[in-house]
N, C-alpha and C positions, 0 to 999 in steps of 0.2 A: 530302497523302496520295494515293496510286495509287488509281484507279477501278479495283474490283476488274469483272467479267464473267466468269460462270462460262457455260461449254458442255459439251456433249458431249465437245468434246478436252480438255476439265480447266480452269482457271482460267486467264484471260491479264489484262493489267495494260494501260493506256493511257503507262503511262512506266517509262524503266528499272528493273531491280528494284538496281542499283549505281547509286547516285547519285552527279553528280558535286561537289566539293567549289567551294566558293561561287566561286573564282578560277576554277576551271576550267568552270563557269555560265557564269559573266561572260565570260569567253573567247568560247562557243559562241555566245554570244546576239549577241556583238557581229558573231562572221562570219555569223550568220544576220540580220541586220539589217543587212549589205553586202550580202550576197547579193542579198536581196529590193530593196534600192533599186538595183543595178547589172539586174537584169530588169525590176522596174519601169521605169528607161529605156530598155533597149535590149532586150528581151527573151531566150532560150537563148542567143544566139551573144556579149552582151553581158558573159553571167557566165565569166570568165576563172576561172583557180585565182591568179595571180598578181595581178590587179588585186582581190581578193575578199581575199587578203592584207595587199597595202595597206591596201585602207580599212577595214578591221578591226584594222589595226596589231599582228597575229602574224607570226609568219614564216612560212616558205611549206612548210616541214619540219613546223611545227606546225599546219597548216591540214591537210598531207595526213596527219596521225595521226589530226584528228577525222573526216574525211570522206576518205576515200581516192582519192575521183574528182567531177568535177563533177556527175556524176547523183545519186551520194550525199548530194551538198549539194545540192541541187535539192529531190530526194526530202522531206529532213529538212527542208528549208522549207516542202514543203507542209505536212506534219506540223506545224510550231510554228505556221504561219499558221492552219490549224482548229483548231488549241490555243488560239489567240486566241478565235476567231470562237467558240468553246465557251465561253468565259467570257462574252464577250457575251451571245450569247444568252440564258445563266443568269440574267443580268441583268435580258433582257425576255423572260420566256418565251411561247412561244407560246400564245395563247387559244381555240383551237380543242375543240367538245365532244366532236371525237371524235382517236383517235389518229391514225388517216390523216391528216384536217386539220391535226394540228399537227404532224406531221413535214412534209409538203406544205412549209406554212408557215417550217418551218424550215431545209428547204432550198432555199428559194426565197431566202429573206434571205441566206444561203451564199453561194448562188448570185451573186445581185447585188451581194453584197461581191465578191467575184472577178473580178465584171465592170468592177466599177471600176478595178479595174487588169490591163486585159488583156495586157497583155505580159510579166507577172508569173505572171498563168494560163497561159500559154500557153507561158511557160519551165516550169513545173512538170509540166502535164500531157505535155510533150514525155519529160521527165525519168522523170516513171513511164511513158509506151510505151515508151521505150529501154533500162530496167532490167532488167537480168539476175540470175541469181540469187545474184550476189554483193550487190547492193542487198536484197536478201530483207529483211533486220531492218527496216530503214528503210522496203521499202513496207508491211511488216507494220503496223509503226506508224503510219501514216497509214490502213491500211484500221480499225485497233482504234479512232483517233479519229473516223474515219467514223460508225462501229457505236457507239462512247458518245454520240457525236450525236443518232443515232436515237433510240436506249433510251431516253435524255433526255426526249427531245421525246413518249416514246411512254408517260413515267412508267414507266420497268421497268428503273432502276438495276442492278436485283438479279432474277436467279432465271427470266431471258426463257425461254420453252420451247425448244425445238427448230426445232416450228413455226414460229415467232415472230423466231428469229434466220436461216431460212432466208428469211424473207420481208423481213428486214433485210439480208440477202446480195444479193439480188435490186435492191431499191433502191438499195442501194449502187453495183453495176455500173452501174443504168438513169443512177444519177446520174450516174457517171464521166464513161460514155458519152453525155452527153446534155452535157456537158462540153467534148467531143473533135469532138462533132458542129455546138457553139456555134460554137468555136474557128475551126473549119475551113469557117467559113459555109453548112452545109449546115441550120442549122436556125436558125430566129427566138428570141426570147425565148417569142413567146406558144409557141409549139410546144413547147419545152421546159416551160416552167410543165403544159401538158397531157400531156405524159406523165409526167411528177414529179407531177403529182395523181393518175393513172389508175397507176400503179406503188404507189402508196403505200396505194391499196382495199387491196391483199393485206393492208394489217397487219389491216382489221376481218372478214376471213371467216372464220368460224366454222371453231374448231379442230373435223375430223373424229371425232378421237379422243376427245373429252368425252363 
C-alpha cells in the first residue's frame, strides 16, 4: 500500500499511483540491482546505459523506456536504496524520547549505511546535482521517501502541520547537503552527525500559532 502524506499542495504518495505489473517489477528491480553493484565498483562514470543492460539481462531499447538517461537511473536508485533503508529502519526504530532525537538518530543510520558504500553515494548524489527538469518525477520521489523518513521517525504518518513539514524540508536539504559536503571531503563524520543533530531542534520548537 502507498504511504499516503497529506500538505498544503494536496495529497502526494511515496510510490507510483500505476503500478507496474509483477514482470515488469522484476524487470526494474533487476536493472536497479546492476545499477547499484556497477557504482558500487566503480562509481558515476562506471554506470554505462549498455553495461547496466547486460547485467540485467534486458535490452538496451527496454532499459531506455524505463529510465530514459543514466541520471534517471541514478536518481531512481537512490530512491529504491532509501526504499530499503525505510524498511529497515521500520524494523529497528529509533528510541529516542524526543522527535529531534530520533529522526537525528535515523538519519545518522542512513547516513552510515551510505557510507558504506561510497561510490555508490557519490554516483547518486552526483545524479540528483546534475538533474534537470526532465528527471523532476524521479527526484520528486526520492525527496517524498526522504520526508516519509522523517514523518517516521517523528511518529506523524498522517496529518504533519505545515509547520512541521517546513521543518522536514529544511532537514531534508541540511541532510542532502551535509551529504555532498561528506562526499567532497569538506566535512568529517563527526561534523556532519553535529549539524544533523542541531537541524533536527527545529522539529521540537514550539508551534507559534498554538
Amino acid at each position: 500500500m502507498d504511504m499516503v502524506i497529506k500538505s498544503e499542495a494536496g495529497t502526494v504518495r511515496t510510490s507510483p499511483a500505476s503500478p507496474l505489473t509483477e514482470r515488469q517489477e522484476a524487470r526494474r528491480r533487476r536493472i536497479l540491482h546492476a545499477t547499484a553493484q556497477l557504482a558500487s565498483r566503480g562509481g558515476f562514470d562506471a554506470v554505462q546505459m549498455r553495461e547496466v543492460a547486460e547485467s540485467s539481462q534486458v535490452a538496451l531499447g527496454t532499459l531506455y523506456r524505463y529510465f530514459p538517461s543514466k541520471i534517471h537511473l541514478l536518481v531512481a536508485t537512490m530512491q529504491d536504496q532509501l526504499e530499503h533503508m525505510h524498511g529497515t529502519l521500520r524494523k529497528k526504530p529509533p528510541a529516542g524520547e524526543t522527535a529531534a532525537g530520533r529522526v537525528a538518530e535515523t538519519l545518522m543510520r542512513a547516513f552510515r549505511a551510505l557510507q558504506r558504500e561510497p561510490h555508490l553515494a557519490d554516483a547518486m548524489v552526483r545524479a540528483l546535482t546534475f538533474a534537470d527538469r526532465s528527471v523532476s518525477p524521479e527526484v520528486d520521489q526520492v525527496s517524498r521517501q526522504t520526508t516519509a523518513i522523517i514523518l517516521d521517525a517523528m511518529g506523524l504518518e498522517e496529518d504533519p502541520t505545515p509547520d512541521q513539514l517546513s521543518a522536514v524540508r529544511v532537514i531534508e536539504h541540511t541532510w542532502h547537503s551535509a551529504l555532498i559536503t561528506w562526499l567532497s571531503g569538506r566535512a568529517s563524520i563527526a561534523q556532519v552527525k553535529i549539524d544533523i543533530e542541531t537541524v533536527c531542534r527545529l522539529i521540537d520548537l514550539p508551534d507559534e500559532r498554538r
